[in-house]
LUMLOPA-463071 format. One record per residue (C-alpha): residue in three letters; chain; x, y negated, z. Coordinates in pm, whole numbers, always signed. Layout:
# residues N
R   code   unit        u        v        w
R    ALA      A        X        Y        Z
...
END
This chain:
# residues 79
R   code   unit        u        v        w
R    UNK      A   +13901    -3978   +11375
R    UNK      A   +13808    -3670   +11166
R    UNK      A   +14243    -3627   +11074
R    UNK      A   +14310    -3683   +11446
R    UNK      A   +14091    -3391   +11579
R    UNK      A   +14261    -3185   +11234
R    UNK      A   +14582    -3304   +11385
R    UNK      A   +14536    -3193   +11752
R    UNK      A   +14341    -2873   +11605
R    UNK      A   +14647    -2798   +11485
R    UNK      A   +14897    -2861   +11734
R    UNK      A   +14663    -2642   +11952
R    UNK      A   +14685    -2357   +11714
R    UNK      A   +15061    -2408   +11705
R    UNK      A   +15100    -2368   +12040
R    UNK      A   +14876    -2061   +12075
R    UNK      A   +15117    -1931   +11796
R    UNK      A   +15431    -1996   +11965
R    UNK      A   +15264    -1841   +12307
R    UNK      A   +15147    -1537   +12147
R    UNK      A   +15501    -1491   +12006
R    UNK      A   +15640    -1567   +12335
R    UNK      A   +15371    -1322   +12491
R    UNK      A   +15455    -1022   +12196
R    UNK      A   +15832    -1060   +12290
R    UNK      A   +15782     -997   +12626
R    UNK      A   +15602     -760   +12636
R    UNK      A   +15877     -577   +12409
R    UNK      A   +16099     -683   +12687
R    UNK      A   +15888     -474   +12933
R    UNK      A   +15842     -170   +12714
R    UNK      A   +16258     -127   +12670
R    UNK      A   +16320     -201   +13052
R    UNK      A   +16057      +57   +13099
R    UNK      A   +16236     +311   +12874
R    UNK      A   +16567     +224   +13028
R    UNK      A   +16434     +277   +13369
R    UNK      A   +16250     +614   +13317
R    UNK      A   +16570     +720   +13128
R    UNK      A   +16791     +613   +13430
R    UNK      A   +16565     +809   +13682
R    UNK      A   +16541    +1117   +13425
R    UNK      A   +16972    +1044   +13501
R    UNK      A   +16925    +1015   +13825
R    UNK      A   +16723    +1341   +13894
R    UNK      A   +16962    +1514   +13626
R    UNK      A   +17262    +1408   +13863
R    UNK      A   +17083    +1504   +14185
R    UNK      A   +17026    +1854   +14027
R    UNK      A   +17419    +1865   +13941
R    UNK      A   +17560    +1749   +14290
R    UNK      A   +17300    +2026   +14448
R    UNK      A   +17441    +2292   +14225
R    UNK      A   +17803    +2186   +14312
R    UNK      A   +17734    +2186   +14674
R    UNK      A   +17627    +2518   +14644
R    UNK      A   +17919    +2690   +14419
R    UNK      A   +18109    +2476   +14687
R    UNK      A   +17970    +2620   +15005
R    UNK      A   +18013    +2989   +14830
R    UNK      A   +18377    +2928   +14763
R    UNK      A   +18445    +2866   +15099
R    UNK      A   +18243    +3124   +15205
R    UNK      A   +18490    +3329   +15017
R    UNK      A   +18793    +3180   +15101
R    UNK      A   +18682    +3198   +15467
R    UNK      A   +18657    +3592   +15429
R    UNK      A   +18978    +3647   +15240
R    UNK      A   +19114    +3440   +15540
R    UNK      A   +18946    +3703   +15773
R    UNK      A   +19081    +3973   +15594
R    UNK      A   +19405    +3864   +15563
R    UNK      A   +19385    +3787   +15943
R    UNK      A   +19297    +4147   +15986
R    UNK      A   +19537    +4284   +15771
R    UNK      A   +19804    +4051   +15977
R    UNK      A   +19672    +4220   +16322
R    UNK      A   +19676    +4592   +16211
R    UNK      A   +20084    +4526   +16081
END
């Protein structure tokens, strides 16, 4: 009786060990996907920052090219 409760007392504890590795791993698992997502919105925001500085160097361009067109238009008119 005595070896069979040693015997179960031990599969017990080898399953708590084998859970509590399972557990640890996972919870690795968790802190990289965390990483990977805060460094994919840090991206994201980066990116967002980038397209709104393009748009604007974009909408200054053709502010310009849209006043060389006038003047050229003018200097057409006054020919």
């Amino acid at each position: 009786m005595l070896n069979h409760e040693k015997e179960v007392s031990h599969n017990y504890y080898n399953e708590l060990t084998r859970l509590r590795d399972i557990s640890f791993n996972l919870d690795k698992d968790i802190d990289a996907q965390q990483k990977r997502i805060d460094f994919l919105r840090s991206e994201a925001d980066n990116n967002e920052q980038r397209i709104m500085s393009i748009n604007d160097m974009l909408a200054q361009r053709d502010d310009a090219i849209s006043r060389t067109h006038a003047k050229i238009s003018e200097a057409h008119q006054q020919i």
